[in-house]
C-alpha positions as CSV (number, residue, x, y, z in Angstrom):
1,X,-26.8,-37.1,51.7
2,X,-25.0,-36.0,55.1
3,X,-22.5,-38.9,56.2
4,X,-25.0,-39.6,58.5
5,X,-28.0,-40.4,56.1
6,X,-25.6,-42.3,54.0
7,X,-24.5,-44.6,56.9
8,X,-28.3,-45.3,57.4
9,X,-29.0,-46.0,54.1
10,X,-25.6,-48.7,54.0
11,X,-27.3,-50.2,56.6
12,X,-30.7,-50.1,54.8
13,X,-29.4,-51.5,51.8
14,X,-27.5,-54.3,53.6
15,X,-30.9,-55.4,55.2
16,X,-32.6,-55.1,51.7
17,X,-30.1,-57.8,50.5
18,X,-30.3,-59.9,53.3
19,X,-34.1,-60.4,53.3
20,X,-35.0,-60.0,50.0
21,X,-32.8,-61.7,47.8
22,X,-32.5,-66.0,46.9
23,X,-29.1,-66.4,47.7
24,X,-28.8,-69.6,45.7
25,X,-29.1,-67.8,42.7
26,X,-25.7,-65.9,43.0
27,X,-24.3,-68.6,44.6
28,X,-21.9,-70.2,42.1
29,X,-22.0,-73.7,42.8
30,X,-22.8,-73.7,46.7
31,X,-25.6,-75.6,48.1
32,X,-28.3,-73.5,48.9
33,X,-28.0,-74.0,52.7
34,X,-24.5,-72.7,52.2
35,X,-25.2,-69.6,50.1
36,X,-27.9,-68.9,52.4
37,X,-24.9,-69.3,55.7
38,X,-22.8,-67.4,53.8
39,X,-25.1,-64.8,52.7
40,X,-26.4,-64.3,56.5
41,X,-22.4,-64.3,57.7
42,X,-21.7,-61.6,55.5
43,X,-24.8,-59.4,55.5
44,X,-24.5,-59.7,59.8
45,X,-20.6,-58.5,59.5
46,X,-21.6,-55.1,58.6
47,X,-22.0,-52.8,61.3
48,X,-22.8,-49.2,61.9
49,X,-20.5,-48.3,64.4
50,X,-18.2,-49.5,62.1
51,X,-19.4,-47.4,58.7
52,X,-19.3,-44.4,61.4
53,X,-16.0,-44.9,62.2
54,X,-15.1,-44.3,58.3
55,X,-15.8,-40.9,58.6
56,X,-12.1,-40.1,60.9
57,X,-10.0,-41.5,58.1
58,X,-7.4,-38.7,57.2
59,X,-7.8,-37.1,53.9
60,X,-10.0,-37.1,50.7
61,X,-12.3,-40.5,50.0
62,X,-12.2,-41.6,45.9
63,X,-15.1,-39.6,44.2
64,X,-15.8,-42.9,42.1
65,X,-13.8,-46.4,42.8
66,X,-13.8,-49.7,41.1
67,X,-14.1,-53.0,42.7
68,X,-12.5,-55.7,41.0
69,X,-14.3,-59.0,41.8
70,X,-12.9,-62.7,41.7
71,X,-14.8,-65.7,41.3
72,X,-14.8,-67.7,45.1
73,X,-16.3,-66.1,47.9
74,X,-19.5,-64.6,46.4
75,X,-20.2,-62.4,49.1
76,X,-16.4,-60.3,49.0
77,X,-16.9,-57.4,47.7
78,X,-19.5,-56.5,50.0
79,X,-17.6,-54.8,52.5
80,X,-16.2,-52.9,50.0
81,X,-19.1,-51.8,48.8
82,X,-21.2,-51.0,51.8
83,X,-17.5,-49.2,53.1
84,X,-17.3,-46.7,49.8
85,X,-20.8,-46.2,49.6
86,X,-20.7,-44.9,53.3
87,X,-18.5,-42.2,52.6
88,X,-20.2,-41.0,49.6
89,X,-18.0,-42.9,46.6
90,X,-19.5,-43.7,43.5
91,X,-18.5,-47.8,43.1
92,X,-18.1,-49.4,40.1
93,X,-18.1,-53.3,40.3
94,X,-16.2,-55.3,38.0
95,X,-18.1,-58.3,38.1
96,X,-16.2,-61.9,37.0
97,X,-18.2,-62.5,33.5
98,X,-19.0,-66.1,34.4
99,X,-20.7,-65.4,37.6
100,X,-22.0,-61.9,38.1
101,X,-25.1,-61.9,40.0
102,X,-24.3,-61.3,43.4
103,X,-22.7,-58.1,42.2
104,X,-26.1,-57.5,40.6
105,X,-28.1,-57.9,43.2
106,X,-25.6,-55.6,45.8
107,X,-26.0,-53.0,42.7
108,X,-29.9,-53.3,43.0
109,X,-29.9,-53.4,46.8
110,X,-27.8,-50.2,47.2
111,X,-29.3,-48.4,44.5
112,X,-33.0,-48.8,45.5
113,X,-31.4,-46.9,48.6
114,X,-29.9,-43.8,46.3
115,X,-26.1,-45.4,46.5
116,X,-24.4,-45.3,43.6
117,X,-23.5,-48.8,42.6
118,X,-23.3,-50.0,38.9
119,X,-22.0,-53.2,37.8
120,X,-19.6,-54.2,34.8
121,X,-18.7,-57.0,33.3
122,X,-16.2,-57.8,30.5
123,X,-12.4,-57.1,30.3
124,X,-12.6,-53.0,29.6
125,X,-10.9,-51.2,32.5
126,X,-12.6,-47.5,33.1
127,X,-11.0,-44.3,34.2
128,X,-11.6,-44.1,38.6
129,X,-9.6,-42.4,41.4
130,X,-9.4,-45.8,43.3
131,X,-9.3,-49.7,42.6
132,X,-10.3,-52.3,44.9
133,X,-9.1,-55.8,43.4
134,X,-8.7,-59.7,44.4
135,X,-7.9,-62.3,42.7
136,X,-4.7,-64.1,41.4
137,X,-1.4,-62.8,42.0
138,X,-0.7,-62.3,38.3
139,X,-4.4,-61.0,37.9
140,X,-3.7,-58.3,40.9
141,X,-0.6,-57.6,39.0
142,X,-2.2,-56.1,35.5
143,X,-4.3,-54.1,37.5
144,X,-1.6,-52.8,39.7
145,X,0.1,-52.0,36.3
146,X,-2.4,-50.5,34.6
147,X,-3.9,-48.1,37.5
148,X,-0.4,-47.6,38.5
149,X,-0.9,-43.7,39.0
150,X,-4.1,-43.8,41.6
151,X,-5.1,-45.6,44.7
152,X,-5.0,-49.2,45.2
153,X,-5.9,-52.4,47.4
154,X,-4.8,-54.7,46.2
155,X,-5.1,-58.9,47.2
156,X,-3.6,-61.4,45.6
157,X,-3.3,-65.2,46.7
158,X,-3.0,-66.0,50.5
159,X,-4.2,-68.5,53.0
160,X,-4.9,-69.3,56.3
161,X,-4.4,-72.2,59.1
162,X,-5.5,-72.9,62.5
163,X,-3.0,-74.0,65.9
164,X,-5.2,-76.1,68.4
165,X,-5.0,-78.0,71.3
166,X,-6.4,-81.6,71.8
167,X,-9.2,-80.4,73.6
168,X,-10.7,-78.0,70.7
169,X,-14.3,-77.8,69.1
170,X,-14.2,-79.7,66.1
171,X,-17.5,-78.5,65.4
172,X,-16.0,-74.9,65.7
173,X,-13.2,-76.3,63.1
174,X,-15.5,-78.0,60.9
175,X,-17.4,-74.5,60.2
176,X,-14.2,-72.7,59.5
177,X,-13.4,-75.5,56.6
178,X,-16.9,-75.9,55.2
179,X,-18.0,-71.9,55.0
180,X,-18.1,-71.6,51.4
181,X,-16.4,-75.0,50.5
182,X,-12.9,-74.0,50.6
183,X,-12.7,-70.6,48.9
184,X,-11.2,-67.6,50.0
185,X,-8.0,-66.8,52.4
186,X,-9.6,-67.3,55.3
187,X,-10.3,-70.9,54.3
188,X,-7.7,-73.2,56.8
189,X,-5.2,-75.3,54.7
190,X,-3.9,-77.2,57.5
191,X,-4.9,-77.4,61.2
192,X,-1.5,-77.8,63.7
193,X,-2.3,-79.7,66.7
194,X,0.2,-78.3,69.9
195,X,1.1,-82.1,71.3
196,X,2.2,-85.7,69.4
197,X,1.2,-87.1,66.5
198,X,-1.4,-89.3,69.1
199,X,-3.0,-85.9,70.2
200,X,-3.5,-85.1,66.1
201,X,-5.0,-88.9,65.5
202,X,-7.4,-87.9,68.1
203,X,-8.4,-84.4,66.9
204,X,-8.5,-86.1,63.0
205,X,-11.1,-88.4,64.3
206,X,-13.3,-85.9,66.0
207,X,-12.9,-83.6,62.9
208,X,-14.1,-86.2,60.6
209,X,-17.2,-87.0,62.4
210,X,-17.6,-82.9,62.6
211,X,-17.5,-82.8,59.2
212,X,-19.6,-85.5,58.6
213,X,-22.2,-83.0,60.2
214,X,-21.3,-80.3,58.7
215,X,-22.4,-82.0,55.3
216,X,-25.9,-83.0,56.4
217,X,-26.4,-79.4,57.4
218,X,-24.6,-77.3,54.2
219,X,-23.5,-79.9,51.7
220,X,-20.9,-79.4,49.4
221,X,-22.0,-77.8,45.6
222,X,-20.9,-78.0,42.8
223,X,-16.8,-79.4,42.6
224,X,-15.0,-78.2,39.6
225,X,-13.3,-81.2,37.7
226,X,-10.3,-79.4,36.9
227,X,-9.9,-79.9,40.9
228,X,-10.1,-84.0,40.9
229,X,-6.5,-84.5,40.1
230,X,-5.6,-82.3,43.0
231,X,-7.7,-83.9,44.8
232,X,-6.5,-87.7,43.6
233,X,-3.0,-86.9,44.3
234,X,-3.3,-85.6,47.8
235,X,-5.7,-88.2,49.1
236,X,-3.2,-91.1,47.5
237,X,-0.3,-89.4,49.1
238,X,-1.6,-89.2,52.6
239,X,-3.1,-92.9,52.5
240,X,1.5,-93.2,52.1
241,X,2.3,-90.6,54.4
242,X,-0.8,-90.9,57.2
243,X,-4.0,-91.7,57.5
244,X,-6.8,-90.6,56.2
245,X,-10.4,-90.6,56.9
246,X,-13.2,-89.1,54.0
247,X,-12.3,-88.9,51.2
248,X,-15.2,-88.5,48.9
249,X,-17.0,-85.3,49.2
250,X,-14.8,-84.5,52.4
251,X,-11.5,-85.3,53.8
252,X,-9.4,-85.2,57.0
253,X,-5.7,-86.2,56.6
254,X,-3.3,-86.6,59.8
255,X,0.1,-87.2,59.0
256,X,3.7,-85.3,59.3
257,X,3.7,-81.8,58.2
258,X,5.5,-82.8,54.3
259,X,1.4,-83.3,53.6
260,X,0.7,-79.7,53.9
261,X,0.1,-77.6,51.2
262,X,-0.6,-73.9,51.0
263,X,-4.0,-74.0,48.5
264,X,-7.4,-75.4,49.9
265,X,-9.3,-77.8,48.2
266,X,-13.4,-77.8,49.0
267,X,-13.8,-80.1,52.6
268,X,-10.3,-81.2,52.4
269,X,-8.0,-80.6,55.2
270,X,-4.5,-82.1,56.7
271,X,-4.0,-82.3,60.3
272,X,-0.6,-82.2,62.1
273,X,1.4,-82.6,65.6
274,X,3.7,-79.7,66.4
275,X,5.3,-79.0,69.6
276,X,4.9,-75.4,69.6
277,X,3.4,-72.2,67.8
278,X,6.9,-71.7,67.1
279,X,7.7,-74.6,64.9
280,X,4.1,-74.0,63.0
281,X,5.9,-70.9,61.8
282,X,8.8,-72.5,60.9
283,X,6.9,-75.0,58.7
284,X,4.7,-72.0,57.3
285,X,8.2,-69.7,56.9
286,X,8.5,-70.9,52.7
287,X,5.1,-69.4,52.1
288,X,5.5,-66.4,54.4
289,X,4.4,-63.6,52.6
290,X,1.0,-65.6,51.5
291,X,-0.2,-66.0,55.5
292,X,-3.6,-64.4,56.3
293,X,-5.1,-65.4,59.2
294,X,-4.6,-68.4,62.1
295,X,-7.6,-69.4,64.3
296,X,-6.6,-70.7,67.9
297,X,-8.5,-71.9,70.7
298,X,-6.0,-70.5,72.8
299,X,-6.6,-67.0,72.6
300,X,-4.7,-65.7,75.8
301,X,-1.4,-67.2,75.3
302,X,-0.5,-68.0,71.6
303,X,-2.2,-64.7,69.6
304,X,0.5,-62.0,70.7
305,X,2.9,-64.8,69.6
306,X,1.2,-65.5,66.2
307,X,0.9,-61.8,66.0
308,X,4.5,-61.5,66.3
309,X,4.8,-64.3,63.9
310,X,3.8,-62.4,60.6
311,X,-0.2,-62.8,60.9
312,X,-2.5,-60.3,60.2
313,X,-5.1,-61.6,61.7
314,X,-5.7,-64.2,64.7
315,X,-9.0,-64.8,66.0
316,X,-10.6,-67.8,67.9
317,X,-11.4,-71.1,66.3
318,X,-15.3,-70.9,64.7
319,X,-14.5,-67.2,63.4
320,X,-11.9,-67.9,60.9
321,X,-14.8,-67.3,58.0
322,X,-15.9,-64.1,60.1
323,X,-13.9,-61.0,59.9
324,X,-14.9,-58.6,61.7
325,X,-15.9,-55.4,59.1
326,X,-13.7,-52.5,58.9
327,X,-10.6,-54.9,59.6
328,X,-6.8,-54.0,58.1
329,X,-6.1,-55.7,54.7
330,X,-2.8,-56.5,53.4
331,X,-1.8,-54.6,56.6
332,X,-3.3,-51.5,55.9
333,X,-6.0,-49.8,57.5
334,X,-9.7,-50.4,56.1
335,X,-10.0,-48.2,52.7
336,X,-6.9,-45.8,53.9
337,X,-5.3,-46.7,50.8
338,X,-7.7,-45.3,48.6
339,X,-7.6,-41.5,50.7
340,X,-5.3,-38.7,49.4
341,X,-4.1,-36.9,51.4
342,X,-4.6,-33.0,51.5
343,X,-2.0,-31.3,49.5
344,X,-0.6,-34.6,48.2
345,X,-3.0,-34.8,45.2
């Protein structure tokens, strides 16, 4: 195929899955209203402009590369996929064991448009010019050991918050903390309210009811167990340290910013006063090298400075769970990682 046809047939096959595929099937424990959001999120990310835009990366694409898939956000490897097939890479997916049917049905999907997709399963590791992986730090580790002569991207643990003022859409918020029930980096951990604690009561309240809605219209699936202690303790601590409202299949906690934590928990989230973007960094700066993205209703003024900060990505409240496709990871451009560079082979 010409880069060209191969574009078109990304595309194609992107469609294929969108339409023709139950997404509650390869869902993994989200409600089907979810898995079908998500699905539709993901499959709408993917652009052609975009794919084109592959084409003017400096240097040699991987013939074949593997992408090493984590149980969480079903739909992540797809960008992945859809990047490599576009410029002609054969992609192995290492699908997680436990859940691999999303990956199966991307493998069908491309395939039936004469991409070269295959899934895997199991622990064997096969010979590629490139690796894709994300999962646990210690996970992305063993991989980075064990392909450490060839291309990688790599993505261990990270996390994201968002910096509001009193007047922001809750419902906006409320999207960015249900989208697949509190997996993935872009997930927030904590929203930071610019004002006083009595501007943070306020946007706690209006969350709650937010999420309230946001359960009648994607409910929460399946919660692991091994989650409920976590779950326990935080809820009994911020009854101590705040307030709380939820609790039970969601929960909004407002209180001083000792309640946050840097892991997300399906519908949970903490709410905080700060008096500026500034001393949001300063309570993030323990977990710096683990920040991903911040979502701000205040676009104009606070993104150069959360920029600045250490972000790699701010965008506006309601897109947190929406990257745009083709976006930098880990602060690299899109796929450059995987490129060698003529005569450096």
């Amino acid at each position: 195929m010409t880069d060209s046809e191969r574009v078109e047939a990304v595309m194609r096959a992107v469609e294929r899955l969108s339409k023709s595929v139950e997404p509650s099937g390869f869902s993994d424990g989200l409600s089907p209203s979810m898995a079908a959001l998500g699905l539709e999120t993901a499959c709408g990310l993917i652009t052609r402009s975009q794919l084109q835009g592959l084409q003017a990366i400096e240097g040699k694409p991987p013939a074949t590369a593997m992408v090493v898939v984590a149980r969480g956000v079903f739909t992540a490897p797809l960008e992945w996929v859809a990047g490599l097939a576009a410029l002609g890479a054969k992609v192995v997916l290492k699908a997680p064991s436990a859940s691999p049917s999303f990956c199966e049905a991307v493998a069908d999907c491309f395939v039936a448009e004469s991409l070269a997709v295959e899934v895997r399963t199991g622990h064997e590791l096969p010979a590629v010019d490139a690796v894709v992986a994300m999962g646990s730090d210690a996970s992305v580790a063993l991989i980075a050991q064990h392909y450490s002569d060839i291309p990688t991207s790599l993505h261990g643990h990270r996390f994201s918050v968002e910096l509001v003022t009193g007047e922001v859409d809750v419902e906006a918020v409320a999207q960015d903390i249900a989208l697949y029930d509190g997996r993935g980096c872009f997930t927030p951990t904590g929203v930071f309210v610019l004002g006083t604690p009595t501007d943070a009561e306020a946007v706690g309240r209006r969350l709650a009811d937010a999420l309230v809605h946001a359960e009648s219209l994607w409910p929460r699936g399946h919660f692991d167990p091994a989650l409920g202690p976590v779950w326990r303790e935080r809820l009994a601590l911020s009854r101590v340290k705040g307030r709380v409202y939820g609790g039970t299949t969601w929960g909004v906690a407002v209180g001083p910013c000792s309640l946050f934590e840097p892991s997300a928990l399906p519908r949970w989230i903490t709410v905080h006063a700060v008096s500026s973007a500034e001393a949001m960094l300063d309570v993030l700066t323990p977990w710096r090298q683990h920040w991903a993205a911040c979502a701000t209703d205040t676009m104009s003024s606070l993104s150069a400075v959360l920029e600045r900060g250490g972000f790699e990505r701010v965008c506006e409240v309601g897109q947190l769970q929406r990257p745009q496709f083709g976006r930098p990871h880990g602060g690299s451009p899109f796929l450059r990682d995987l490129f060698v560079l003529e005569g450096c082979e």
